[in-house]
Backbone as CSV, one residue per row, in Angstrom:
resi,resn,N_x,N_y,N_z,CA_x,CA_y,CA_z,C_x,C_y,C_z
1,UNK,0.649,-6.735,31.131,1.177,-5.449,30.708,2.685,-5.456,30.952
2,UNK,3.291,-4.895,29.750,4.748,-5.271,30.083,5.289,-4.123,30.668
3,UNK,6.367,-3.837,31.441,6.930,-2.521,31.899,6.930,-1.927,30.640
4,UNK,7.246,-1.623,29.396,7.215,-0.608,28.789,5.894,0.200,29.017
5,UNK,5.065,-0.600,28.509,3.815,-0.243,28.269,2.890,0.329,29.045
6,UNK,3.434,-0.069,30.716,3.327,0.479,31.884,3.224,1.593,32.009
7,UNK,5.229,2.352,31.525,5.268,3.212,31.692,4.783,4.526,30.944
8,UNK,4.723,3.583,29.731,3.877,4.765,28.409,2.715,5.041,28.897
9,UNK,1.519,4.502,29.986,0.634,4.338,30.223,1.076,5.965,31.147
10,UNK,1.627,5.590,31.918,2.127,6.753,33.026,2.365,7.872,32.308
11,UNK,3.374,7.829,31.550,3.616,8.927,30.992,2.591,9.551,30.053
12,UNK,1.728,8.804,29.550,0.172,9.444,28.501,-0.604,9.917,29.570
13,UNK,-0.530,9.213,30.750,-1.648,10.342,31.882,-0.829,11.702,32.259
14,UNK,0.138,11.327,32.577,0.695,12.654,32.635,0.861,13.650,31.706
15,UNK,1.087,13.342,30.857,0.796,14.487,29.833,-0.851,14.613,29.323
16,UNK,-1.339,14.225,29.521,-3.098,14.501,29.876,-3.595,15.839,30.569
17,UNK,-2.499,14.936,32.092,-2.496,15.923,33.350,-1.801,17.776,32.589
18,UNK,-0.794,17.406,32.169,0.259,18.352,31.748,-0.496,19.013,30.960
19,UNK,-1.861,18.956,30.051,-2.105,19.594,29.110,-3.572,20.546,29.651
20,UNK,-3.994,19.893,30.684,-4.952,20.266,31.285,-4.063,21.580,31.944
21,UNK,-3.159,21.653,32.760,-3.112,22.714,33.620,-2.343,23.945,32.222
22,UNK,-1.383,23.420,30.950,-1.441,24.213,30.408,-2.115,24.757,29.671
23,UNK,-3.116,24.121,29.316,-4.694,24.805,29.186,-5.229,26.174,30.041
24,UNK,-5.002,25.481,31.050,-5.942,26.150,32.071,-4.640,27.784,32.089
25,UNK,-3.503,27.678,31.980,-2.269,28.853,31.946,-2.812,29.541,30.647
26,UNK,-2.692,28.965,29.587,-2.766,29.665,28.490,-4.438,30.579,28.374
27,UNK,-5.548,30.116,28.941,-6.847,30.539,29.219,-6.782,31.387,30.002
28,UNK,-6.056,31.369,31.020,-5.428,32.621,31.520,-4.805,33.853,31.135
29,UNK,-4.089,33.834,30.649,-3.373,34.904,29.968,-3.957,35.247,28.619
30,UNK,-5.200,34.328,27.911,-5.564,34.842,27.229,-6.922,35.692,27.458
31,UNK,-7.389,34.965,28.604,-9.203,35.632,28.502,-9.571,35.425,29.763
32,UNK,-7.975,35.574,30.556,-8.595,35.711,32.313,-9.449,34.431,33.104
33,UNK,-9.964,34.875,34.032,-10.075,33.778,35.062,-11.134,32.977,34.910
34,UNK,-12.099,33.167,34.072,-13.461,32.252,32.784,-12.653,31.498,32.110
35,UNK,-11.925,32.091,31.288,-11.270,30.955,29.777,-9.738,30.294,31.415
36,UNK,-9.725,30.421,32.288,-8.853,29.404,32.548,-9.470,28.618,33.110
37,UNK,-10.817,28.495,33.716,-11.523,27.250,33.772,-12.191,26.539,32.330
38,UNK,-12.599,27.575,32.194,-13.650,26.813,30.326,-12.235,26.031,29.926
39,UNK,-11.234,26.316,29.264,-10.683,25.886,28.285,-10.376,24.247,28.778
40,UNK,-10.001,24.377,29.960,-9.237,22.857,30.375,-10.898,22.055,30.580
41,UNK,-11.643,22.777,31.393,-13.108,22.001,31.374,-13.411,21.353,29.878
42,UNK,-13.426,22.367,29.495,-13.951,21.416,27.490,-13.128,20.632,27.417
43,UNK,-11.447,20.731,27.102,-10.773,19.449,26.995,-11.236,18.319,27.897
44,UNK,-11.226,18.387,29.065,-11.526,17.318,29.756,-12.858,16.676,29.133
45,UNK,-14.036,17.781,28.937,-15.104,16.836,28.975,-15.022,16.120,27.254
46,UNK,-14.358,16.700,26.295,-14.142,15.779,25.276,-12.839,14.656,25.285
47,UNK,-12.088,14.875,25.937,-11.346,13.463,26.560,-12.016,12.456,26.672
48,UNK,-12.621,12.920,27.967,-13.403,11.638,28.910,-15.235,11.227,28.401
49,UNK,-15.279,12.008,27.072,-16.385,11.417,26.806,-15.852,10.578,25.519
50,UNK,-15.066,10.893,24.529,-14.657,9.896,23.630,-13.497,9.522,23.672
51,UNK,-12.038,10.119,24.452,-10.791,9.591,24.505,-10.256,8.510,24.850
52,UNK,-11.308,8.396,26.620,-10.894,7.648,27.438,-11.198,5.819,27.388
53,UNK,-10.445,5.438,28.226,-10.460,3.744,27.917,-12.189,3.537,28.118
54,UNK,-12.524,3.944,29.054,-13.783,4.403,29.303,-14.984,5.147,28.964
55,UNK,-14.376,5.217,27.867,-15.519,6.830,27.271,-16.925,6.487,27.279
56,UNK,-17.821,7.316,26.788,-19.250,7.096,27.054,-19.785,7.365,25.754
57,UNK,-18.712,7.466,24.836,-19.182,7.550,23.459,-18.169,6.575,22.628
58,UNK,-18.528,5.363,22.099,-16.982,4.709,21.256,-17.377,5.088,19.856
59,UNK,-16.382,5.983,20.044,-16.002,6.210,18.349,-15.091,5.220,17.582
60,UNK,-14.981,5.609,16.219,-13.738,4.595,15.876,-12.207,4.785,16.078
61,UNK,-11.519,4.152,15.481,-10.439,4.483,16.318,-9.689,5.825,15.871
62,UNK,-10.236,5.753,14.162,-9.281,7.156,13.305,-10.109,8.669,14.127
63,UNK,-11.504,8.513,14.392,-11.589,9.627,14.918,-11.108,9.933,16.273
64,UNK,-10.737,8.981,17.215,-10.509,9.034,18.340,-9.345,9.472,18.895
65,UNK,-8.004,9.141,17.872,-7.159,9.418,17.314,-6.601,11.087,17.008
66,UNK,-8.002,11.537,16.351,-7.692,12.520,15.825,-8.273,13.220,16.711
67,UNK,-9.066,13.275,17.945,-9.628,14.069,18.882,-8.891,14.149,19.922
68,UNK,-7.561,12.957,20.217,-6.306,12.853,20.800,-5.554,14.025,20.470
69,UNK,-5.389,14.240,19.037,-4.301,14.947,18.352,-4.791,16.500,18.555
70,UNK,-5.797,16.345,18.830,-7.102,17.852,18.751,-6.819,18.621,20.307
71,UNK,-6.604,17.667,21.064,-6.966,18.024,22.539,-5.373,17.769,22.971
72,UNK,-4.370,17.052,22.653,-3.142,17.540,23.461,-2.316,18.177,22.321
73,UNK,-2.518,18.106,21.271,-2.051,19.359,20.029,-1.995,20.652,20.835
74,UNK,-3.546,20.613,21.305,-3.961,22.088,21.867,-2.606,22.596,22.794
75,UNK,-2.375,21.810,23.873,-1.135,21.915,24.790,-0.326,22.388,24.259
76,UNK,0.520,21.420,23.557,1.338,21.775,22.654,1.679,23.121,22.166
77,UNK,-0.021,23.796,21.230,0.043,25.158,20.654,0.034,25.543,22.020
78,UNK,-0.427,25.828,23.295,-0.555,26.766,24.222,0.721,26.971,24.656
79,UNK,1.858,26.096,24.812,2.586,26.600,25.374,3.589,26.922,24.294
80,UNK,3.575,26.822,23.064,4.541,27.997,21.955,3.739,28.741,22.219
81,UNK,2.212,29.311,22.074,1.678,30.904,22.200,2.393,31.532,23.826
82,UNK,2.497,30.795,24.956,2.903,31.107,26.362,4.645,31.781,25.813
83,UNK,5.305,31.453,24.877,6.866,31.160,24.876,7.430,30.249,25.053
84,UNK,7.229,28.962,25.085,7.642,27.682,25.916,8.248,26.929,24.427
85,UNK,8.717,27.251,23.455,8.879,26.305,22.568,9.275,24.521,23.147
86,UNK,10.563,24.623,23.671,11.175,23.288,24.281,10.341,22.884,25.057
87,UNK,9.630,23.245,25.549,8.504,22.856,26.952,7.412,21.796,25.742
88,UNK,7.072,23.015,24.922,5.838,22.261,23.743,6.662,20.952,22.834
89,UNK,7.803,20.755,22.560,8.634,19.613,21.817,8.500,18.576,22.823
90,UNK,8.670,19.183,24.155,8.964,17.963,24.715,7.083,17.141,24.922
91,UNK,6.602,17.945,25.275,5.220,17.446,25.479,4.980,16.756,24.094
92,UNK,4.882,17.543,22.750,4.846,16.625,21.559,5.890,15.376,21.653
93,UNK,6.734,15.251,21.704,7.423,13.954,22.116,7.087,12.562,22.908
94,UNK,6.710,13.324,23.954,5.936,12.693,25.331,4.795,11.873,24.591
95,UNK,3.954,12.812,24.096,2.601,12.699,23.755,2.509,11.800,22.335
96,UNK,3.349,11.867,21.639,3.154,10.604,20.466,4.206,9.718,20.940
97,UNK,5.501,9.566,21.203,5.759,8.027,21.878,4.920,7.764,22.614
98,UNK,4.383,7.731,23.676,3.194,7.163,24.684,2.157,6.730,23.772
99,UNK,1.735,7.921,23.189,0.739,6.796,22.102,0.556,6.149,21.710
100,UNK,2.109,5.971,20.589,2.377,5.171,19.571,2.842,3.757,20.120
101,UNK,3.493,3.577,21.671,3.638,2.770,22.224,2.290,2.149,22.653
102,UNK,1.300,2.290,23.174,0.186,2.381,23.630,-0.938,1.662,22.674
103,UNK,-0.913,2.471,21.112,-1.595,2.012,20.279,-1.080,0.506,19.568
104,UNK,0.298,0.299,19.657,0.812,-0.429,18.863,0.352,-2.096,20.271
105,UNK,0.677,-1.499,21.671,0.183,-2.337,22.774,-1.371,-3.028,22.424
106,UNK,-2.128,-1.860,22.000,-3.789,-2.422,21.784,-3.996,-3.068,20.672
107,UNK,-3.321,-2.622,20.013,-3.616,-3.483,18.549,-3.071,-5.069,18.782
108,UNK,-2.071,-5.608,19.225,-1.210,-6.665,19.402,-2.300,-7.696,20.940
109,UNK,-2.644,-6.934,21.579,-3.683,-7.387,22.157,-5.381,-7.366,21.723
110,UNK,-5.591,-6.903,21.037,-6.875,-6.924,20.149,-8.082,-6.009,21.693
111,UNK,-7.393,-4.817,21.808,-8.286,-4.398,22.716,-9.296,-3.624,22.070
112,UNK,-10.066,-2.880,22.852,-11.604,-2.591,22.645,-10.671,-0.978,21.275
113,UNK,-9.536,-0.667,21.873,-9.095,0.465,20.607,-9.319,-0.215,19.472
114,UNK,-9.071,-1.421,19.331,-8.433,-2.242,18.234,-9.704,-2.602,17.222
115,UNK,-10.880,-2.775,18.105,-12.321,-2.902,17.388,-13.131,-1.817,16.926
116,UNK,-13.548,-1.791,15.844,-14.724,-0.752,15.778,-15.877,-0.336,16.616
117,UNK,-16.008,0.732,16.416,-17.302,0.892,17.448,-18.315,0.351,17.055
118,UNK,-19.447,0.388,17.637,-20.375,-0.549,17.645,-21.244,0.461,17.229
């Protein structure tokens, strides 16, 4: 793993992390102290059942992709609905370089992203 790729690695968990707690803010202020656990709970459990390096479901890669885009998109919208425009650019920023670094890493190594699911 080369230091770039390292750090894209770091920086895609963190904005993982980052999208979970603004989840959990925006569930707040929208539907109180239920929707600020539910909302980040569902993201998580569709993360970590098809997102993760690990998942327990392998999808292919275009849907996996797009359940990426589904679940830190969400962030993204939560914190323009919060007021946060620059807060949400920067997370969109964050969140597709890391990717795009990330994806372009798996493909060049022929990792399990890189194969179809089975």
């Amino acid at each position: 793993m080369t230091p770039v790729v390292a750090v894209a690695a770091v920086v895609r968990f963190l904005v993982e992390l980052a999208t979970l707690a603004v989840l959990a803010w925006w569930g707040w202020s929208a539907g109180g102290p239920v929707a600020a656990v539910l909302v980040p709970v569902a993201a998580a459990l569709v993360w970590g059942t098809f997102c993760s390096p690990r998942a327990a479901i392998r999808l292919a890669y275009p849907a996996v992709l797009a359940l990426q885009v589904l679940v830190l998109g969400s962030g993204v919208l939560g914190l323009l609905a919060l007021g946060h425009p620059a807060w949400a650019g920067l997370l969109a920023v964050l969140a597709v370089s890391s990717g795009v670094v990330l994806a372009v890493d798996d493909h060049r190594n022929g990792s399990a992203w890189a194969r179809p699911a089975r």
